[in-house]
PATOR-184238 format. One record per residue (C-alpha): residue number from 1; x negated, y, z. Coordinates in steps of 0.2 Angstrom, whole numbers. Layout:
<recs>
- rolo	east	north	up
- NUM	X	Y	Z $
...
</recs>
This chain:
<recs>
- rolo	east	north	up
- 1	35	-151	-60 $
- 2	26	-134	-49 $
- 3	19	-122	-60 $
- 4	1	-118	-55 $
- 5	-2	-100	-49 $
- 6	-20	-96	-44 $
- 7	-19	-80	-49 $
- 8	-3	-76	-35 $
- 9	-14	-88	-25 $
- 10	-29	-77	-25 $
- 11	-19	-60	-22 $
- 12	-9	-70	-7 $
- 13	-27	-74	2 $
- 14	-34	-57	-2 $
- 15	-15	-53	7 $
- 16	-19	-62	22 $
- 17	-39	-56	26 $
- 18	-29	-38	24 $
- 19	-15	-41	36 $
- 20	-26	-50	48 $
- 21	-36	-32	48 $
- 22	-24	-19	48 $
- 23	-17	-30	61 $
- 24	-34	-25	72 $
- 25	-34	-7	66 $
- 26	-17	-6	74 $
- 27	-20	-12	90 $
- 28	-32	1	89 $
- 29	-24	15	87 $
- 30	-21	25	102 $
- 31	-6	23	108 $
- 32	4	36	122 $
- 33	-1	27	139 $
- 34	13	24	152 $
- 35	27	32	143 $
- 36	40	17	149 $
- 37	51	10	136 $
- 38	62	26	134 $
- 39	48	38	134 $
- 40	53	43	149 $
- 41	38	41	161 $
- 42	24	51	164 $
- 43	13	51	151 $
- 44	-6	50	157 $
- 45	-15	51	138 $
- 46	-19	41	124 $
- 47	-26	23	122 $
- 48	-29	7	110 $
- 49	-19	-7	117 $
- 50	-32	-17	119 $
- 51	-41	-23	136 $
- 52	-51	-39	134 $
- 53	-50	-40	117 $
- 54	-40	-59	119 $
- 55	-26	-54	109 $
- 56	-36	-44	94 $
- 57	-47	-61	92 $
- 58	-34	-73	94 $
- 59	-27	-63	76 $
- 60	-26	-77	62 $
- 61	-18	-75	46 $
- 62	-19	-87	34 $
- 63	-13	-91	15 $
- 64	-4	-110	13 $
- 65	-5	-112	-6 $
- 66	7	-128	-2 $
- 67	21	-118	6 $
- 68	18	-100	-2 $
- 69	17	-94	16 $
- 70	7	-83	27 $
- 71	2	-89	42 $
- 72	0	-77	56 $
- 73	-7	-84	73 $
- 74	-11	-75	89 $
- 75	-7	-76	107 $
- 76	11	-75	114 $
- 77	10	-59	123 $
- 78	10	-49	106 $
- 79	27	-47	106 $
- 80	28	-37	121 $
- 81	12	-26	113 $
- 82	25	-23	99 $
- 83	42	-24	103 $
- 84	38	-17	123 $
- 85	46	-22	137 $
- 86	65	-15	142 $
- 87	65	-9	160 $
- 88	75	-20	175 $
- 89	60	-36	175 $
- 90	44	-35	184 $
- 91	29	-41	172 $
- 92	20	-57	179 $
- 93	8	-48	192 $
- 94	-5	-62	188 $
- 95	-8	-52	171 $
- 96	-8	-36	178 $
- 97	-21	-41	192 $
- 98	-31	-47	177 $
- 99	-28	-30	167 $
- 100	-33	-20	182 $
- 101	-49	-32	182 $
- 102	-54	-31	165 $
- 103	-53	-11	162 $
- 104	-60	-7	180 $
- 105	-47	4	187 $
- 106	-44	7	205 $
- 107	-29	12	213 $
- 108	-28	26	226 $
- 109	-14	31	239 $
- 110	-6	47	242 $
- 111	-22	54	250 $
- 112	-32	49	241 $
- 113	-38	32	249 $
- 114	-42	17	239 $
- 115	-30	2	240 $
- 116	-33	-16	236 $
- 117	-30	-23	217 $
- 118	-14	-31	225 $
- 119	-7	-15	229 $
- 120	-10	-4	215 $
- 121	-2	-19	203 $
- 122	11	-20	213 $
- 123	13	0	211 $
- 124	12	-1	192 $
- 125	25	-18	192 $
- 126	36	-5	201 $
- 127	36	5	187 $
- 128	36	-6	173 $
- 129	52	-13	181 $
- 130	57	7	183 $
- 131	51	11	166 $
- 132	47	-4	154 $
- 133	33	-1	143 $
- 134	33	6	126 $
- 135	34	-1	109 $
- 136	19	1	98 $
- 137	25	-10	82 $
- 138	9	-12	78 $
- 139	15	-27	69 $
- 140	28	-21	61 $
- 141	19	-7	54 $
- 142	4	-17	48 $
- 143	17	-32	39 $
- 144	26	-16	32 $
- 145	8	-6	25 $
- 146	2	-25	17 $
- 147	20	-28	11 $
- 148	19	-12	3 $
- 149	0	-10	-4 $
- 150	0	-28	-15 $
- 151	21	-28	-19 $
- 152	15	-25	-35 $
- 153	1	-36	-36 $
- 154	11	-52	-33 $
- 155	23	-47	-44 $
- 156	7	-45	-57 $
- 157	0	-61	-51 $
- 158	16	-72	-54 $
- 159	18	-63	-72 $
- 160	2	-67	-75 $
- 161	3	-86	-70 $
- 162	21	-90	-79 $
- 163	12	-81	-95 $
- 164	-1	-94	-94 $
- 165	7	-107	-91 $
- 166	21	-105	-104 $
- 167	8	-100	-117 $
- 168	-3	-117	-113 $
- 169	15	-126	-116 $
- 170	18	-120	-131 $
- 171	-1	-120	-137 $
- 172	2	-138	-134 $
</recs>
């Protein structure tokens, strides 16, 4: 016998749709650019982690009312957006040649030459493997924000539901 709970249902979607934004609003965010993993790199301004907007669109979070879960879904490479990437690996240059493509950027040498796309991602591979890339915990700081904005409300929600429930038992 399950207990229904529409009420902690509807709070849990209402849950999701808010995680699945604040997830976009963090990716956002302007973040430090080119810090490296221990901060120590140079630092060359602000900007949103976000380049051609595959990962922000891939964002999915659902409610399953069978499991009581959320569901989040988006593409693999999020973790490396949130948690960063330690220094001593080279990033797969094939993503770099496509980052370097999709924000238009064009590496120059020492005097001020251009130099082919190959180049300047090998140059910025370089670094990563110097450097690593910084964390942003852009997901761990929107699950913490929704956790904390409807901790109550669910708590409400499942009140509500048990309430019901046990009143419609004993009305009976």
């Amino acid at each position: 016998m399950s207990i229904p709970t529409p009420n902690f249902d509807m709070v849990m979607n209402e849950m999701a749709s808010q995680l699945s934004r604040q997830l976009q609003v963090n990716l956002l965010m302007k973040y430090k650019f080119a810090p490296g993993f221990t901060n120590k790199g140079t630092i060359y301004g602000m900007a949103p982690k976000v380049a051609s907007s595959a990962l922000i669109d891939s964002i999915s979070v659902t409610y399953n009312a069978g499991s009581k879960s959320l569901e989040v879904e988006m593409l693999d490479y999020w973790k490396y957006v949130n948690d960063g990437r330690l220094p001593g690996k080279y990033a797969p240059l094939s993503s770099i040649l496509s980052w370097i493509t999709q924000k238009g950027l064009k590496g120059r040498d020492k005097k001020g030459r251009f130099i082919t796309k190959e180049s300047f991602a090998w140059g910025i591979n370089t670094n990563i493997k110097k450097f690593g890339i910084a964390p942003t915990f852009f997901a761990d700081n929107a699950e913490a924000k929704v956790a904390q904005e409807f901790e109550e409300r669910i708590g409400e929600a499942l009140n509500q539901d048990y309430e019901n429930y046990f009143s419609s038992i004993i009305g009976q």
